[in-house]
N, C-alpha and C positions, 0 to 999 in steps of 0.2 A: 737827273732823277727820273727823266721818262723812263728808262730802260725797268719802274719797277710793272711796267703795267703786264711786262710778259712774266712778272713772277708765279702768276698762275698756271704755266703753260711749263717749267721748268721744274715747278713740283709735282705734276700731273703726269708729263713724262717718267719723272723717278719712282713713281708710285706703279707706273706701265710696266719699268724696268724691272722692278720686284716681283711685280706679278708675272713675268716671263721669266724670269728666274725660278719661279714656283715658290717664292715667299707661302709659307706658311703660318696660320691660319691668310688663306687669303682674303681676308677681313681686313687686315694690314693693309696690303697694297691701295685696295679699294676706299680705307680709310684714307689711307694720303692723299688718292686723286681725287676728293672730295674735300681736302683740306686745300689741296690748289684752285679747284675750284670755285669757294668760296672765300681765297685769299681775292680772288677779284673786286669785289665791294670795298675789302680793307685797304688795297692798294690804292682803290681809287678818292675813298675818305680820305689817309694822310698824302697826299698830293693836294688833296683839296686845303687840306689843314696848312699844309705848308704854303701855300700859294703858287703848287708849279705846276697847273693843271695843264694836262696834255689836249695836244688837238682831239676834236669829237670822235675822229677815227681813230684811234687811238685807245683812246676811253672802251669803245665799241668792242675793240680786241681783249682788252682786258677780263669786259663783264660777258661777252659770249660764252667761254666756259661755265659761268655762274645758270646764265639765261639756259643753257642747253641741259643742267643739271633739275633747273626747276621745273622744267617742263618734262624731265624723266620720273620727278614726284610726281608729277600730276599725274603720269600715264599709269604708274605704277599702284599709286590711290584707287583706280579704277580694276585693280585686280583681287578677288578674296586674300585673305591674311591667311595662307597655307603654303604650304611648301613641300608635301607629299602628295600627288597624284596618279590615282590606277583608274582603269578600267574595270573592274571589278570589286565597287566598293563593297558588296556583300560579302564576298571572299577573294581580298586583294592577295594576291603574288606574296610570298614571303623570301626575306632572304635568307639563305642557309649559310655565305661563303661569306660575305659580306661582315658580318659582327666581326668573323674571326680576323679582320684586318686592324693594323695597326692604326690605324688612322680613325677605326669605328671603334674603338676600345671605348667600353662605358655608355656608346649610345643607344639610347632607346630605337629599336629597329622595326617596332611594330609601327601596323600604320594605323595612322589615332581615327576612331569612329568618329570623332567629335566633324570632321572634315565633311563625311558623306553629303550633307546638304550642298554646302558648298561647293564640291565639288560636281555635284547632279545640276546646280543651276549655271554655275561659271561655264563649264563643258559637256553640255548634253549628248555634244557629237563624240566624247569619247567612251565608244561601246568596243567590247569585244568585237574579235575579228572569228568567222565562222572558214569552214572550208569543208568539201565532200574527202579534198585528198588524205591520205592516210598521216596519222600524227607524226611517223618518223619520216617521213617526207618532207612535212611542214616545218619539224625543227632543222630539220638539215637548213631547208630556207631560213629560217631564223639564225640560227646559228651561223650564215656567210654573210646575210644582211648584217648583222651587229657585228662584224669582223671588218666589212668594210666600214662603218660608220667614221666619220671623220673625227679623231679626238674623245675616240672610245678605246678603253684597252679591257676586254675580254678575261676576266678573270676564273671564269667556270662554266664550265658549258656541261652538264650533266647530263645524258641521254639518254639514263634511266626515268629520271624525275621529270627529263624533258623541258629543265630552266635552265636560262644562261644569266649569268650575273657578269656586270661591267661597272668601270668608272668610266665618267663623261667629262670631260673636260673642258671647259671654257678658253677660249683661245689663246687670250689677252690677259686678266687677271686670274686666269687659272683654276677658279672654281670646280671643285669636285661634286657631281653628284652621283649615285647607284642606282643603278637600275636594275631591273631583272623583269625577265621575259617567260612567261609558261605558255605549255602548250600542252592541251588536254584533249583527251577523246573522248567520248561519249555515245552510244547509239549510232554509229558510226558518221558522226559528226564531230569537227576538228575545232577545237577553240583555240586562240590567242589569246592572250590577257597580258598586260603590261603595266610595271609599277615606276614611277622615277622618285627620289626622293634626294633632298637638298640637305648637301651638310652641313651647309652654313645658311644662317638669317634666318626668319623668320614669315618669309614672304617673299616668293620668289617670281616675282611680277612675269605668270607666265610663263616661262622656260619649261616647266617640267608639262607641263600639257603640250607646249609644242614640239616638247623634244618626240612625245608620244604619237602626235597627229604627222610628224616627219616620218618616221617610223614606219608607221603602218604602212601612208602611201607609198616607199619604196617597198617593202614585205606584198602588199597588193600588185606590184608593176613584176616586182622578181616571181613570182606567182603565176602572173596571167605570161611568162616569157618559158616559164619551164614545166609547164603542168604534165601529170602522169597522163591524167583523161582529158577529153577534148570539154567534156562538161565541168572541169575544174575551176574556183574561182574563188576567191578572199571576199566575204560581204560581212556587213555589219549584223552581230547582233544585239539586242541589248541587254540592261541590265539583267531585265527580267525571265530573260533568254527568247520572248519575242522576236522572231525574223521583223528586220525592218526593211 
């Protein structure tokens, strides 16, 4: 009977399995390796019930999925309850290409004000990105930075509008989210602005702001590696359009 304490370990695999499969919604997948996960407790109860309790390392095996799960709620508690994040919450990024996907059929594609605070206290460092160099220059960069992204696939790169729209994809359980990147001029000064947004859950412990702060810093290195003018340079600006 000891052989049930790796039940958790063989449901959480098949949940993996799905999710590299591209199980759709991947909600599914994610549901299952959380249901193996928390088969660790129950395994360990009826063993107790029964009388065939396994050695302590043993046990250990069993509830470590459980233990590493509770400690991803705790981490996750510590992040706002959002799941859309830009840089420009005054006038965040919109998508054009994106609704008309099958997979966006039906979803609200706007990004919710309700967010703005939240998102100004959770990520204050995510500001707009500024440049001297001319805007079709800067999307050219944007446009090879999001093409090389790892487990991003490119779905519109517009070079009039100056937005590129992508899906992002999560390695292991496969999770989709959209993004989209603008690039504006003004007074001849270059802005970047970036939106990410999750299609599933309701909280996405983080991801979409990192995916954003990932971003930038390569956009900034590809930049300062291929600039037109020697005084060329990605900095921050902010919401308020403050140089910072």
């Amino acid at each position: 009977m000891h052989f049930a304490v790796f039940l958790p370990y063989l449901i959480i695999v098949s949940g993996l399995a799905l999710g590299l499969a591209r199980m759709r919604p991947a909600m599914r997948p994610w549901g299952i390796c959380m249901i193996g996960a928390l088969s660790g407790p129950g395994a360990v109860a009826v063993l107790f019930a029964i009388n065939q309790m396994p050695p302590w390392y043993l046990l250990a095996v069993s509830l470590a999925p459980f233990a590493a799960v509770l400690a991803m709620v705790v981490r996750d508690l510590s992040y706002p309850a959002i799941n859309d994040v830009t840089t420009d919450i005054q006038n965040p990024p919109e998508f054009t290409a994106a609704p008309g996907l099958p997979e966006n059929s039906g979803r609200d594609m706007t990004y919710p004000e309700s967010f703005n605070a939240k998102v100004r206290k959770a990520y204050p460092h995510l500001q707009s990105l500024k440049s001297n160099e001319p805007a079709d220059r800067v999307f050219d960069i944007v446009v090879e930075d999001a093409r090389r992204q790892r487990g991003w696939h490119v779905h519109n790169a517009d070079a009039t509008a100056r937005t590129v729209e992508a899906e992002a994809v999560t390695p292991f359980l496969g999770f989709v989210d959209d993004v989209v990147i603008r690039v504006t001029e003004q007074d001849g000064i270059t802005c970047v602005d970036m939106r990410s947004k999750s299609r599933e859950g309701l909280v996405d412990a983080g991801k979409n702001a990192k995916r954003i702060t990932g971003f930038f810093e390569g956009l900034r290195r590809s930049s300062a590696r291929y600039p037109s003018r020697e005084d060329s340079k990605l900095t921050h600006i902010s919401h308020e359009g403050a140089l910072s």
